[in-house]
C-alpha positions as CSV (number, residue, x, y, z in Angstrom):
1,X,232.7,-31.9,-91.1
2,X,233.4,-31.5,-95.1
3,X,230.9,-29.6,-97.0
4,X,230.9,-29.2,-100.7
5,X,228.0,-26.4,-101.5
6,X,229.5,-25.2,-104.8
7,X,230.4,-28.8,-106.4
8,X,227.5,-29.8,-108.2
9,X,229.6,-32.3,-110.8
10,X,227.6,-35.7,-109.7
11,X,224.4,-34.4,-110.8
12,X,224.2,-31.5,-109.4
13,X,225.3,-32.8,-106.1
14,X,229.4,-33.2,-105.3
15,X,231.5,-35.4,-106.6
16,X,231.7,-37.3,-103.5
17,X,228.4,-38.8,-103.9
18,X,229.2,-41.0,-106.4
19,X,231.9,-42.7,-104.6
20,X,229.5,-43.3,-101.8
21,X,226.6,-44.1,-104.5
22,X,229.3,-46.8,-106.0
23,X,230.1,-48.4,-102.6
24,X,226.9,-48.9,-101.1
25,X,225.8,-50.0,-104.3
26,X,228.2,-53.5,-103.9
27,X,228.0,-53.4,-100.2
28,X,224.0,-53.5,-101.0
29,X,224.7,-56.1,-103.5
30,X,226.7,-58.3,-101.7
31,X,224.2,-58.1,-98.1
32,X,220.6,-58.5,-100.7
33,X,222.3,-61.1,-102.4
34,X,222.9,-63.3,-99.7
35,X,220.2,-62.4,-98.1
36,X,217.8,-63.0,-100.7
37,X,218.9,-67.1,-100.5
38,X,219.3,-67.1,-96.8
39,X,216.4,-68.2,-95.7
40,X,215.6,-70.7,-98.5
41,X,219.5,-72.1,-97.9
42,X,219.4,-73.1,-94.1
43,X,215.3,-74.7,-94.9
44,X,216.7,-76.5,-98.1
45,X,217.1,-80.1,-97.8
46,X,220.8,-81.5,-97.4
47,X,220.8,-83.7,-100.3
48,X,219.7,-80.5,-101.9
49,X,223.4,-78.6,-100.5
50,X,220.9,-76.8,-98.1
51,X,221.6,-77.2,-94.0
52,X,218.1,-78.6,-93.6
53,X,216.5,-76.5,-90.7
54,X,212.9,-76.0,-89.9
55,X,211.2,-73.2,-90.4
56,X,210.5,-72.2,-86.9
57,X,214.5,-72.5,-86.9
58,X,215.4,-70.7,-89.3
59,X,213.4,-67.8,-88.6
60,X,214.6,-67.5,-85.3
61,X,218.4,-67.2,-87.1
62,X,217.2,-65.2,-89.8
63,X,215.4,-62.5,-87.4
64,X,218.7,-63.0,-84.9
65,X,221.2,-62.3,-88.1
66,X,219.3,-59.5,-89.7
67,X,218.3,-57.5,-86.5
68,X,222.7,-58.0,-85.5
69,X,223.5,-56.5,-88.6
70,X,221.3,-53.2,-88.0
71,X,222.1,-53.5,-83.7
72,X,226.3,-53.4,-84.1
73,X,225.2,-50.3,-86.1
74,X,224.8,-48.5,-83.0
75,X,228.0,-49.0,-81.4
76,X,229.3,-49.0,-85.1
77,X,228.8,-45.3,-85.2
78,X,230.2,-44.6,-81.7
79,X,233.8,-46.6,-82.6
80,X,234.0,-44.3,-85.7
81,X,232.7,-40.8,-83.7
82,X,235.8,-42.0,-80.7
83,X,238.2,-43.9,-82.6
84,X,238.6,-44.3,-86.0
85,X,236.4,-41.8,-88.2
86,X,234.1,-42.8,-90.3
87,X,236.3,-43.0,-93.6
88,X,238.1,-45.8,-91.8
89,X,235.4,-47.7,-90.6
90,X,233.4,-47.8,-93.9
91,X,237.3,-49.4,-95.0
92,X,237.1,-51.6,-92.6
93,X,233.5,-52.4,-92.7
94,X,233.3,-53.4,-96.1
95,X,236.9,-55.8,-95.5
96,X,235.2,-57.6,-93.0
97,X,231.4,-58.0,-94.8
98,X,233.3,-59.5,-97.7
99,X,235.6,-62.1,-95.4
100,X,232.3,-63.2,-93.8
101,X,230.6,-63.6,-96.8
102,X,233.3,-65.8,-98.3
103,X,233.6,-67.9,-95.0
104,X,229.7,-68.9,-96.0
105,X,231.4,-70.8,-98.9
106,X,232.7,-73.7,-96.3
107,X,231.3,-77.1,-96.0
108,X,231.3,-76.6,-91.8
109,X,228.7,-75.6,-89.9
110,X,230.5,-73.3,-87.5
111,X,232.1,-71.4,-90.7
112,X,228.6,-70.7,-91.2
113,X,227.9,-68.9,-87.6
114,X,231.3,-67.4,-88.1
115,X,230.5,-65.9,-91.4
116,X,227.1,-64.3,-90.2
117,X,228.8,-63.3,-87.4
118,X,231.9,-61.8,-89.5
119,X,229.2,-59.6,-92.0
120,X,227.0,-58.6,-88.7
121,X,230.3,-56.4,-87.6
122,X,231.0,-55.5,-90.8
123,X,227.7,-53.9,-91.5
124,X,227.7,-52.7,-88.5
125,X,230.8,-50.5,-89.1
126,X,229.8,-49.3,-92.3
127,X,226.2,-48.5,-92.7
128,X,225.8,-46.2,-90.4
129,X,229.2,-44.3,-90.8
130,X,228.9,-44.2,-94.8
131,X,225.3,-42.4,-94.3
132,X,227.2,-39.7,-92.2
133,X,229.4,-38.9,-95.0
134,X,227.0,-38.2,-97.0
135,X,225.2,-35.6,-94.7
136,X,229.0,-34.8,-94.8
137,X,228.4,-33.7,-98.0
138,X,226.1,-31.1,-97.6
139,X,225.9,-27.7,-95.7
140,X,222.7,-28.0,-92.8
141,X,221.0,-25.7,-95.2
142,X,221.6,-27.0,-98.4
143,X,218.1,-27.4,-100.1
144,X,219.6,-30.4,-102.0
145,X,220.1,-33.0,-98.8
146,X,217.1,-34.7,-99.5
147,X,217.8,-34.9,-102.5
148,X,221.1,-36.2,-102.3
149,X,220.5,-38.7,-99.7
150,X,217.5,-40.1,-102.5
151,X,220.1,-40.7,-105.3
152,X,222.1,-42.1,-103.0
153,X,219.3,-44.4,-101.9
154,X,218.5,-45.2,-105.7
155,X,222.6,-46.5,-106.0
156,X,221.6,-49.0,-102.9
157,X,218.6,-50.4,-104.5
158,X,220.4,-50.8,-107.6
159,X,222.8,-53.5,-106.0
160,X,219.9,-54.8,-104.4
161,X,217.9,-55.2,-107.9
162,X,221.3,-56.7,-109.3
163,X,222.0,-59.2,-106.6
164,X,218.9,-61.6,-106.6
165,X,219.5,-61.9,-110.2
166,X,223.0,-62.9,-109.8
167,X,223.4,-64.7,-106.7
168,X,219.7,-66.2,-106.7
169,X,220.3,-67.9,-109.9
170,X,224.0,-69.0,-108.9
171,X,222.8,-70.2,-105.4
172,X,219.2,-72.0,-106.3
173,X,219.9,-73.4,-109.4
174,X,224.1,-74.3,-109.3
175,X,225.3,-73.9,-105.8
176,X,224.0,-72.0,-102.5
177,X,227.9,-71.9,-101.0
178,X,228.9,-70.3,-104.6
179,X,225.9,-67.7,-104.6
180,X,227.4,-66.5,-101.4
181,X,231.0,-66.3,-102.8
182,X,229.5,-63.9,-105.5
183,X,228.5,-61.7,-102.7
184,X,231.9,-61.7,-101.5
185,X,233.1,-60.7,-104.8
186,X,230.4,-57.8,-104.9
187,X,231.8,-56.5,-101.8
188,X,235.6,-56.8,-102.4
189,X,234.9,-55.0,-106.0
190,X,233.4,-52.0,-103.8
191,X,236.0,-51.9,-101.4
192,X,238.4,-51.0,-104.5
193,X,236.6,-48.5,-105.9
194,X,235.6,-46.4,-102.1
195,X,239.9,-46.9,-101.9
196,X,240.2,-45.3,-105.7
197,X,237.5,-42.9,-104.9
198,X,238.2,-41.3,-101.7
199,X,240.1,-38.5,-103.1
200,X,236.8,-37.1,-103.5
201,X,235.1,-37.1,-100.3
202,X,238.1,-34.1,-99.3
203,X,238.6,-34.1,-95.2
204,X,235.3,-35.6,-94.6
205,X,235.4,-38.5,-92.0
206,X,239.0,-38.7,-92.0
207,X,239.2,-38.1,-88.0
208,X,237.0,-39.2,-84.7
209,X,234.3,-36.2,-84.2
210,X,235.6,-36.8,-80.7
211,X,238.2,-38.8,-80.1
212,X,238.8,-41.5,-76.5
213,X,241.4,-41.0,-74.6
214,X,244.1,-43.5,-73.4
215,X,241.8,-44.6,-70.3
216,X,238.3,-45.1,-72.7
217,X,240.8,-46.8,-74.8
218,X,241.7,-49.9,-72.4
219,X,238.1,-49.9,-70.4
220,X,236.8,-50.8,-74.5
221,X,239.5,-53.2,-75.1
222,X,238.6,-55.3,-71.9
223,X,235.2,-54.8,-72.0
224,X,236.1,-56.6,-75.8
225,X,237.9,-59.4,-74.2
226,X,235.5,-60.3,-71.2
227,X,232.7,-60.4,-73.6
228,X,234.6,-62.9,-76.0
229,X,235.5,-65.1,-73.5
230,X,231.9,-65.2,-71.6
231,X,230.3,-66.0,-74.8
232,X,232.9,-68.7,-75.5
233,X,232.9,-70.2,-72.7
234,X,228.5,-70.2,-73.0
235,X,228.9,-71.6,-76.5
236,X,231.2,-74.7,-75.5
237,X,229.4,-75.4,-72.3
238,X,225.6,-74.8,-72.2
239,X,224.9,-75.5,-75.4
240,X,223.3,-72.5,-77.2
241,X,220.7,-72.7,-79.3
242,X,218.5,-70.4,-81.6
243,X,215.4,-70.1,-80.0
244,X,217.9,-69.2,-76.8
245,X,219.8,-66.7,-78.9
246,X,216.5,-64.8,-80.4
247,X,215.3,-64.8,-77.0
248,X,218.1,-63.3,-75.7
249,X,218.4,-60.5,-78.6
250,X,215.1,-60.2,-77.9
251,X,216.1,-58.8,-74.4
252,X,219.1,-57.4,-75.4
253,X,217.5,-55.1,-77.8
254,X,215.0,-53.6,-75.9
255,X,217.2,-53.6,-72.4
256,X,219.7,-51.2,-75.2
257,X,216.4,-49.2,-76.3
258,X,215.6,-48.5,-73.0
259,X,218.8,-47.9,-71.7
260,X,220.2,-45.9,-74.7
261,X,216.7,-43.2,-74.7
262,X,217.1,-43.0,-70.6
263,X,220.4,-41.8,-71.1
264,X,219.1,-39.4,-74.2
265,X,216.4,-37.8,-72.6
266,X,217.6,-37.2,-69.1
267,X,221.2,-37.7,-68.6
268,X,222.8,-36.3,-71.3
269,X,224.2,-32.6,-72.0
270,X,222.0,-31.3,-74.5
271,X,221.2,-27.8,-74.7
272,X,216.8,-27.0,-74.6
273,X,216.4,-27.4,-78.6
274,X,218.7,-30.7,-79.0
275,X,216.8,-32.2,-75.9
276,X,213.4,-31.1,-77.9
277,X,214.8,-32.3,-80.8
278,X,215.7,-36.0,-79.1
279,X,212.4,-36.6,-78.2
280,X,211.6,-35.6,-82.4
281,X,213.7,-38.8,-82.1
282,X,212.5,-41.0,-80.3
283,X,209.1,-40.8,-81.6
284,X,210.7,-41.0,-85.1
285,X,212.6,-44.2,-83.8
286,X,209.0,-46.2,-83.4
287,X,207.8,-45.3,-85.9
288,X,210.5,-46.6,-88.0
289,X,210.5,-50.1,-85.5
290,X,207.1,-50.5,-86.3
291,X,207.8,-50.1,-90.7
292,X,211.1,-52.2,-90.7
293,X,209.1,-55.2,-88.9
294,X,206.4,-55.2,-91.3
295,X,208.5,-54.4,-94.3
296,X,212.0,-56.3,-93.2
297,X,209.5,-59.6,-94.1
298,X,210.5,-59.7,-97.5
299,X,213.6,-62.1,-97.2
300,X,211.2,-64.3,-94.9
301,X,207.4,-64.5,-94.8
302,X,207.6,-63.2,-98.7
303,X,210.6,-64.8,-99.8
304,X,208.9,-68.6,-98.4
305,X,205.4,-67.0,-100.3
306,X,207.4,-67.0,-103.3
307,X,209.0,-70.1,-103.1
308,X,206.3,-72.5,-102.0
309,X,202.9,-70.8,-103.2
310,X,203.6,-68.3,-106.2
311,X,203.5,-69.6,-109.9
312,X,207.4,-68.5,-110.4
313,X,206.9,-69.4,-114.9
314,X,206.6,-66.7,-117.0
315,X,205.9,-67.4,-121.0
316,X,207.3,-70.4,-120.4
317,X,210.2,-69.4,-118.7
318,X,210.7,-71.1,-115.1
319,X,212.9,-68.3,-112.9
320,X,214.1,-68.6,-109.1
321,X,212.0,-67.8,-106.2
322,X,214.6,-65.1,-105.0
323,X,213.8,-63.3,-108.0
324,X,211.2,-61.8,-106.5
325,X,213.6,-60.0,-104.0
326,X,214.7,-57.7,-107.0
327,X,211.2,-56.4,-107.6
328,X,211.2,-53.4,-104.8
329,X,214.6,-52.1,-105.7
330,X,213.2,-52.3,-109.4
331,X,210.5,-50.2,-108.4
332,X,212.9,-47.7,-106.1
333,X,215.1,-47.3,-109.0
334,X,212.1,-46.3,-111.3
335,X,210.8,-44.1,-108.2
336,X,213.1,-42.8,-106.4
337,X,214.0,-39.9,-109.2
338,X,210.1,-39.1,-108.9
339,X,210.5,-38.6,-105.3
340,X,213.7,-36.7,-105.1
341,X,211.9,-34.6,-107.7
342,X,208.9,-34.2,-106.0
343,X,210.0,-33.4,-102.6
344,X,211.9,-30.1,-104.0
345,X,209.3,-29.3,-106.4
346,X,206.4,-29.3,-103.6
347,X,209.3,-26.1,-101.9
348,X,207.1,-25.1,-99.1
349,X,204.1,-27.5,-99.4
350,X,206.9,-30.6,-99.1
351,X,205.1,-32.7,-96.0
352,X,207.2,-32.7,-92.7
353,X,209.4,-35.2,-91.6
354,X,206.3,-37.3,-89.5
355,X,204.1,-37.0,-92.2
356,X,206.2,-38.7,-94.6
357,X,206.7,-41.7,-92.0
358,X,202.9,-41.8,-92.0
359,X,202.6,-42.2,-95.3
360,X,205.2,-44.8,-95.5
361,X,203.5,-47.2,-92.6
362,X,200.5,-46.6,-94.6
363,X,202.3,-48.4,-97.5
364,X,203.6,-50.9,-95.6
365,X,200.7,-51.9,-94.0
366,X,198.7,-51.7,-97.0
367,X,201.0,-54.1,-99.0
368,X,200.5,-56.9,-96.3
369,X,196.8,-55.9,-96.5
370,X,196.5,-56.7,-100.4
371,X,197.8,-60.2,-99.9
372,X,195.1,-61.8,-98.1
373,X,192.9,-62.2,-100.9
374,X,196.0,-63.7,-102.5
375,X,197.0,-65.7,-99.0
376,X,193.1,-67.0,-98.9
377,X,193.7,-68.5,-102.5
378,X,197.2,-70.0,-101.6
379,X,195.6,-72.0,-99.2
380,X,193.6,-73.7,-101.6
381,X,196.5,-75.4,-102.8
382,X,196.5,-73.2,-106.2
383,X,199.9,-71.1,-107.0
384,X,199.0,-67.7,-107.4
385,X,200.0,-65.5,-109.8
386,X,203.1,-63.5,-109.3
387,X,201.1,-60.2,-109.9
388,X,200.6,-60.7,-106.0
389,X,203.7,-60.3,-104.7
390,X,204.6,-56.8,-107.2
391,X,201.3,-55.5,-106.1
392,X,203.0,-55.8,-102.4
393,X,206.0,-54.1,-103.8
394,X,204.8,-51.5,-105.3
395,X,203.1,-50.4,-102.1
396,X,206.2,-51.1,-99.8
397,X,208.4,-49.0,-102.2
398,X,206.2,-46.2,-102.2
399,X,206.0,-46.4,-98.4
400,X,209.9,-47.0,-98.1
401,X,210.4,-44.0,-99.9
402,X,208.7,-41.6,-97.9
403,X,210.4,-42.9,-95.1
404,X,213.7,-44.7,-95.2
405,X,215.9,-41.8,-97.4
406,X,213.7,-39.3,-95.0
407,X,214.7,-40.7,-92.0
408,X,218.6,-41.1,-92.5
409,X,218.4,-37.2,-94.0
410,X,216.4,-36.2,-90.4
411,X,219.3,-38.4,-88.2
412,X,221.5,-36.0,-90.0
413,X,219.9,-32.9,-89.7
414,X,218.7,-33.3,-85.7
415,X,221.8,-34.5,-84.2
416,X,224.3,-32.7,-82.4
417,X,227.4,-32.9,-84.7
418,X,229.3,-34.4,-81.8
419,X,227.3,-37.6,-81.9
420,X,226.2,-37.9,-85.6
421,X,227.8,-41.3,-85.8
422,X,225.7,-42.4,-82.8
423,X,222.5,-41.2,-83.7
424,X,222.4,-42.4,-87.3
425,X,223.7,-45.5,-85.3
426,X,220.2,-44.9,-83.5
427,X,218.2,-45.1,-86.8
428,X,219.6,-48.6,-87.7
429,X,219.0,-49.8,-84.5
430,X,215.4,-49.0,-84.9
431,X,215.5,-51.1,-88.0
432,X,217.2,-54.0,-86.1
433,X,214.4,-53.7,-83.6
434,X,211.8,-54.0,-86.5
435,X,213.9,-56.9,-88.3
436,X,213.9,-58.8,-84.8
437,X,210.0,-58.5,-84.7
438,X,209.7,-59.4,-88.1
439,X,212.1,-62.6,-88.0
440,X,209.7,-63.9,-85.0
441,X,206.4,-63.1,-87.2
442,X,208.3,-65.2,-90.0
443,X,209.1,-68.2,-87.6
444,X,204.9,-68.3,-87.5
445,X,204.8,-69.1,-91.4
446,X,203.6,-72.6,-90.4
447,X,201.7,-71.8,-87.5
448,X,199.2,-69.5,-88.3
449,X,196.8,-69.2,-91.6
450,X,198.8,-67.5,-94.3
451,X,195.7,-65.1,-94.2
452,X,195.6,-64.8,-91.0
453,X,199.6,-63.9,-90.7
454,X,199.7,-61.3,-93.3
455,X,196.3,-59.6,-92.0
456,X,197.6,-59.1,-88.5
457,X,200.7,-58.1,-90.0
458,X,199.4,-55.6,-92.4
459,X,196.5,-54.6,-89.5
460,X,199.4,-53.4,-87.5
461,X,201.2,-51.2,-90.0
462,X,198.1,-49.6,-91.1
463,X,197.3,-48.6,-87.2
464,X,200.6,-47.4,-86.3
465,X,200.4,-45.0,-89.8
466,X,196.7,-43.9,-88.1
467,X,198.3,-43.1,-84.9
468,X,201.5,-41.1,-86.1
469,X,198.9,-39.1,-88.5
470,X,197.3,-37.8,-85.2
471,X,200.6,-36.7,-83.8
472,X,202.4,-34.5,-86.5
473,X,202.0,-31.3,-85.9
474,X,203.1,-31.9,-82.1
475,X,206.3,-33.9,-83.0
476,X,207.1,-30.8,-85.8
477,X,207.3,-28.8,-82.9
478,X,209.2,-30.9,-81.4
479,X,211.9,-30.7,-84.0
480,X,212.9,-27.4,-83.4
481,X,212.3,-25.8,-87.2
482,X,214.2,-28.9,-88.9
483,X,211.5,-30.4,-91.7
């Protein structure tokens, strides 16, 4: 671990954070940018240079692809904390994001699967691992971490506001396989500059935190291979198909839950205070399950809001559906300053760790909770005003704020060093967990009442907030004097 508690030249935080601020940035812009045409892509007609699938279908692929990109995280962090360190893996993350997003440029169906499955792994390898170096960053008591980790939150949400501009406009109103080539291009100009910027990040990630030996070596390797042939040999003979895939994520993810916090709580060698600090955890984990599924909606249940029942003409001026996916990372890049502001101005008064997740279910929920009214007069057949949708926003931003930045600053500060790559691979795998719940919400678009979807949705979010606010002062004590 590299920490840099006298270099204070990226305002007031070390240098390093601005090479990690500039590559998530593109990485951000190149995953919200194809993400925010996904869905409206594979539901487009084919005339239309869409791939024509239903709804139901693609929400089943869209929950699938988004909840892989967050699950590989988990074993993501392991591969850098055994093998490669996580300088490499962000490298070699960011290669392979940028080749997948390019392969979604071909006129072939199974370039398509290949290129979702090429940016799953990528992500996968660099999300969690480019979040430890920031913690990296920092001494465990430096009063800035918080801080840090919001202004480096702020540089992911400005590639997100930047790519539905760029590739919503290329894909929906030139080409949908060229709006995913400019993600590709996004995340091959941020693979320069984290190669031209790494002088700055010092030792930090450069080796394993512990490294395999030979025998863990060749157990992963065929593990590797028996796993690629079974699912070859599945795809050419049985015939897979999404609803089969989603359901089998479905038990795949929870079977890893399971298995995964078995294996924390009672099997591992933790001292007293990390096992405390575990259960801090896992407590923190569903809470976050339970804000990703309501708020991970945006590139589905919102993004198809948009597109078929929001008046998308402003002054005259007719703009893209995906538009709309820029307006939260507008609102985190106005905010997110406030926050980081706020949280060290508040000192000793700043709320814990739980009561910040709270808060942000609360937003979430709420947000979902606002839209009915709107929902009830969508179902009139009348295009509602896009005030709607920002009023959503506004209320998921404040609630991703007090939670997302928070929770990948507490992965940080409660794990073990020896396993910080695994446990901030734990945090995204509580955000595939949510995006898999959200994706099979989404595939009910056409199902249930719009008003009857997003009340059940935003119902849920607004309980689970309840529920954690009963709990915080237990789960502080829990957490063994970490905030």
């Amino acid at each position: 671990m590299t920490a840099h508690s006298d270099d204070t030249r990226f305002f007031g935080h070390p240098r390093g954070l601005a090479t990690l601020f500039m590559t998530e940035l593109w990485e951000r812009f190149s995953y919200y940018g194809m993400r925010a045409i996904l869905i409206l892509f594979m539901t487009a007609p084919v005339a239309g240079g869409g791939l024509g699938f239903e709804v139901a279908k693609a929400g089943a692929i869209y929950g699938f692809y988004t909840s892989m990109v967050y699950l590989v995280s988990l074993p993501g962090g392991w591969v850098a904390d055994r093998f490669l360190g996580q300088r490499r893996a962000v490298l070699y993350g960011g290669i392979v994001m940028a080749l997948g997003n390019f392969s979604l440029m071909a006129q072939n169906i199974a370039f398509f699967y290949t290129g979702l499955g090429l940016i799953v792994i990528g992500t996968g390898l660099l999300k969690p691992n480019i979040s430890v170096l920031v913690g990296q960053l920092y001494t465990p008591d430096d009063a800035r971490r918080d801080a840090g980790f919001s202004i480096y939150y702020m540089g992911i949400n400005i590639g997100a506001f930047l790519a539905p501009f760029a590739c919503g406009w290329v894909g929906e109103r030139i080409d949908w396989r060229l709006g995913m080539g400019l993600a590709g291009v996004g995340m091959t100009v941020g693979v320069i500059q984290y190669l031209l910027g790494g002088k700055h990040l010092g030792q930090a990630g450069l080796r394993p935190g512990g490294p395999a030996g030979p025998e863990l070596k060749r157990r992963v390797l065929t593990g590797l291979a028996i796993a690629a042939v079974c699912l070859t040999f599945l795809a050419l003979t049985v015939g897979l198909t999404a609803q089969m895939l989603s359901n089998a994520l479905g038990f795949l993810l929870f079977a890893t839950v399971a298995g995964f916090f078995a294996w924390m709580f009672f099997f591992a060698d933790f001292t007293p205070v990390e096992r405390k600090r575990m259960f801090a955890v896992g407590v923190l984990f569903l809470a976050s399950c339970f804000f990703w599924s309501v708020f991970e909606q945006a590139g589905s249940t919102l993004n198809l809001f948009a597109q078929r029942n929001t008046n998308t003409e402003v002054l005259g001026f007719a703009f893209p559906a995906s538009w709309f996916q820029s307006v939260n990372a507008l609102f985190i890049i106005a905010l997110a300053p406030v926050f980081a502001w706020l949280w060290v101005r508040l000192g000793a008064r700043e709320p814990s760790s739980p009561a910040k997740f709270a808060l942000g279910l609360l937003g979430a929920g709420g947000g979902f909770l606002l839209l009915v009214a709107g929902a009830q007069l969508a179902e009139t057949g009348v295009r509602v005003s896009p005030l709607w949708l920002v009023g959503v926003y506004l209320l998921h931003t404040i609630g991703e704020l007090c939670l997302s930045p928070v929770g990948l600053s507490a992965m940080t500060k409660l794990a073990p060093e020896r396993i910080t790559g695994l446990l901030m691979g734990v945090w995204f795998l509580s955000i595939s967990v949510g995006n898999y719940l959200g994706g099979r919400m989404a595939a009910l678009y056409e199902t249930l009442t719009l008003s009857t979807l997003l009340g059940v949705v935003g119902g849920f979010g607004v309980a689970a907030a309840l529920l954690l606010a009963c709990f915080v002062k237990p789960i502080k004590g829990l957490m063994g004097g970490v905030k």
